[in-house]
N, C-alpha and C positions, 0 to 999 in steps of 0.2 A: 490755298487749296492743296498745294504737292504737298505742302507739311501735314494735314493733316492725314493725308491718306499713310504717309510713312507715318505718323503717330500711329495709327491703328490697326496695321499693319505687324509694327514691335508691339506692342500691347496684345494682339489678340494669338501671336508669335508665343508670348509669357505665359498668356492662360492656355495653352495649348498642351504648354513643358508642366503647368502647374492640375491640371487635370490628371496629365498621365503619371503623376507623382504621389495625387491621391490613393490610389490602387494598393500601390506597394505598401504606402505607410498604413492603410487601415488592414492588409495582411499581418503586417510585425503586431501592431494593436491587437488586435485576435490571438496570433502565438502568445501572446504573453498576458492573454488574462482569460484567453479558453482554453488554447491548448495542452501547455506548457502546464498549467495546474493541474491539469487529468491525467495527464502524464505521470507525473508526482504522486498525484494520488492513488492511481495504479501501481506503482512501482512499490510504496507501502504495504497498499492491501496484499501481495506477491509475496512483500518480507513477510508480513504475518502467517499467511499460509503456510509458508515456507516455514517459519520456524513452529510448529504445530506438534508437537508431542503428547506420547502417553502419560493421562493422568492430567492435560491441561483441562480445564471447566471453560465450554465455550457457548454460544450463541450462533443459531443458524437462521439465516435470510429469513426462514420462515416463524420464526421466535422461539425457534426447542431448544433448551437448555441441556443440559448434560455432560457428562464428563468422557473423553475422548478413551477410547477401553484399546484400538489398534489404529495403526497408520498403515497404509499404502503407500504408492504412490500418488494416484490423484482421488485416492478414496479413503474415509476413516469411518469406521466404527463409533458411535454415539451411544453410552449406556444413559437414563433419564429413570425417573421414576422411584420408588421403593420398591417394584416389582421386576425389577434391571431391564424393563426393554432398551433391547439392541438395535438401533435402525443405522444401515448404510448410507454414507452420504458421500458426495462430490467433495474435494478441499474447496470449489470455488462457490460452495452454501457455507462457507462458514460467513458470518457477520463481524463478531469481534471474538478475542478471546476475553474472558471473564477475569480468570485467574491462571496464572502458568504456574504447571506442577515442579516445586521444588522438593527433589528427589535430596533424602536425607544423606549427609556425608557421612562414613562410613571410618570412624575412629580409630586405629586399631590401638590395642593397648600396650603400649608401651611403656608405663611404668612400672612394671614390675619388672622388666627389662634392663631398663636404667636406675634400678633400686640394687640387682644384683650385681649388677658392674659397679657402682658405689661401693658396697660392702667388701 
């Protein structure tokens, strides 16, 4: 009869340490399969914002396409259509960028330069 009471005593002892251990562990469980990936995910949607320039063709929350005409700070100018409407928007309606505008390099000419230094 004393044995048993000490058996159950250490046993109900264990599940006692083993209850308050659940807590923590299904915390760390959530940071790393809710939190911690929104996080991420946030922190992208931010670069994209961020890198947001004139002339990039984008996509806003609400589905308008068009090409970004000026930048702000946390505002940009959308031109759409064949008829150029202009509508203002937040950087944080944009959705995705479409296309990012690659502004052409700018050659200068140089050989004739190096044609008369030759000669």
């Amino acid at each position: 009869m004393f044995f048993d009471a000490t058996t159950q005593a250490a046993g109900g002892g264990l599940s006692q340490y083993l209850s308050l251990l659940v807590f923590p562990v299904l915390l760390i469980i959530m940071y790393f399969f809710m939190i911690r990936p929104q996080r991420k995910q946030e922190k992208e949607a931010a670069a994209m914002r961020d890198s947001l320039s004139v002339g990039d063709e984008v996509t806003t929350i609400g589905g308008i396409i068009g090409r970004v005409i000026n930048v702000k700070d946390d505002t940009f100018v959308l031109e759409t259509t064949r008829d150029r409407t202009r509508i203002r928007f937040e950087r944080t309606a944009i959705k995705r960028i479409d296309r990012k505008y690659d502004a052409p390099e700018t050659v200068a000419e140089e050989a004739p330069a190096e044609e008369k230094e030759s000669k």
